[in-house]
N, C-alpha and C positions, 0 to 999 in steps of 0.2 A: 274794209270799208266798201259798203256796196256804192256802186256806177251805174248811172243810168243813161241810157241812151232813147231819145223818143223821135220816132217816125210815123210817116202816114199825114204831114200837112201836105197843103196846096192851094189852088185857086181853083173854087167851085162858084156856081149859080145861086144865086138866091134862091132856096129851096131844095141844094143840094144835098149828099151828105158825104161824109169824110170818117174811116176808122184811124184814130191816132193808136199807135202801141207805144209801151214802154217796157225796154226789156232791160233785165237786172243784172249785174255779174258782181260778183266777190259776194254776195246776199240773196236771202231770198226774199220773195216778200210777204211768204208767211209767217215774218217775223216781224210786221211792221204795219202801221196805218198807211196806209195810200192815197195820194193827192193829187190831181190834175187842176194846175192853174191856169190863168194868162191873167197878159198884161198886153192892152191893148197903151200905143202911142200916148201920154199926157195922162192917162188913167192910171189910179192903184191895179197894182195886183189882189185879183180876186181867184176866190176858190171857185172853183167849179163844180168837183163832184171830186168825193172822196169814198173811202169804205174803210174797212176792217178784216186784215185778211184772215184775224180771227173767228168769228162770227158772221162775216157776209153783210153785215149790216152798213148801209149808206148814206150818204147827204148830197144832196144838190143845191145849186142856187136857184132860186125862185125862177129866172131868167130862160134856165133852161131844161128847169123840169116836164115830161114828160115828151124833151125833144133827144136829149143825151142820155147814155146808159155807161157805168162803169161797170168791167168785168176783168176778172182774171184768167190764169191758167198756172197754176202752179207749176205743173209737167211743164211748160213753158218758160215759166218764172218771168211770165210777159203779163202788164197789165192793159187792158185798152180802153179807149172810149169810143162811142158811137156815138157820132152827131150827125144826128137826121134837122131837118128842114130847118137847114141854115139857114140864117138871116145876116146881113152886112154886119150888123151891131156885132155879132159873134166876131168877128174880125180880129188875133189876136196872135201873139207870141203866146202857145201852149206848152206848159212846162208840166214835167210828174218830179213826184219828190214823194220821199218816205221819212216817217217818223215815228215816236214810238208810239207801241201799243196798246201802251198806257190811255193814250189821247182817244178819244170816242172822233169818230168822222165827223160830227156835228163842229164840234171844236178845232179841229186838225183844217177845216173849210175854213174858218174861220182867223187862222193864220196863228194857232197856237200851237207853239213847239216846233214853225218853221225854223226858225233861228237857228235847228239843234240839228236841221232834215238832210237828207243827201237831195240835189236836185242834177237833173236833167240839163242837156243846154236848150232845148226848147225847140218848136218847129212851128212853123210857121202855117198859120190858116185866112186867106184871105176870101172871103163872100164877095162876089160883086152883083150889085142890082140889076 
């Protein structure tokens, strides 16, 4: 059973940026779709940006396209995000989770095949104005 563990939140500036990791153990994760969520206070949990450790291929949320980048490291078996030019809204308990392969990142964003995911306990990223 892979375990994930995710690091790299905290309390930045409006306009800051923050690299979250996720690192893996009992699995790796190029056996798996990859997912970086949050859940902000009173809000659903939303996807964020997902991939494909098969093919490299990605999904982001409209929100925070072309401000977050997911990427891997296999030799690692860490997965990260980069989020450049925070905004409050960002504000969120940021979770990673893996699922299967099967799932394309468009879908897996989407919150298909969580139910089935290993997840993270989440860390925490707070923006302030």
């Amino acid at each position: 059973e892979v375990q994930l563990v995710e690091s790299g939140g905290g309390v930045v500036q409006d306009g800051g940026s923050l690299r979250l990791s996720c690192a893996a153990s009992g699995g790796t994760f190029a056996d798996y779709t990859i997912g970086w969520f949050r859940q902000a206070p009173g809000k659903e949990r939303e996807g964020v940006s997902c991939m494909s450790s098969s093919d490299g291929s990605t999904d982001y949320a409209d929100s925070v396209k072309g401000r977050f980048t997911i990427s891997s490291d296999n030799a690692k078996n860490t997965v990260y995000l980069q989020m450049n030019s925070l905004k409050p809204e960002d504000t969120a308990v940021y979770y990673c989770a893996v699922g299967s392969n099967f799932i394309t990142p468009y879908f897996y964003c989407s919150g298909y095949g969580t139910q089935r995911s290993s997840w993270g306990q989440g860390t925490q990223v707070t923006v302030s104005s």
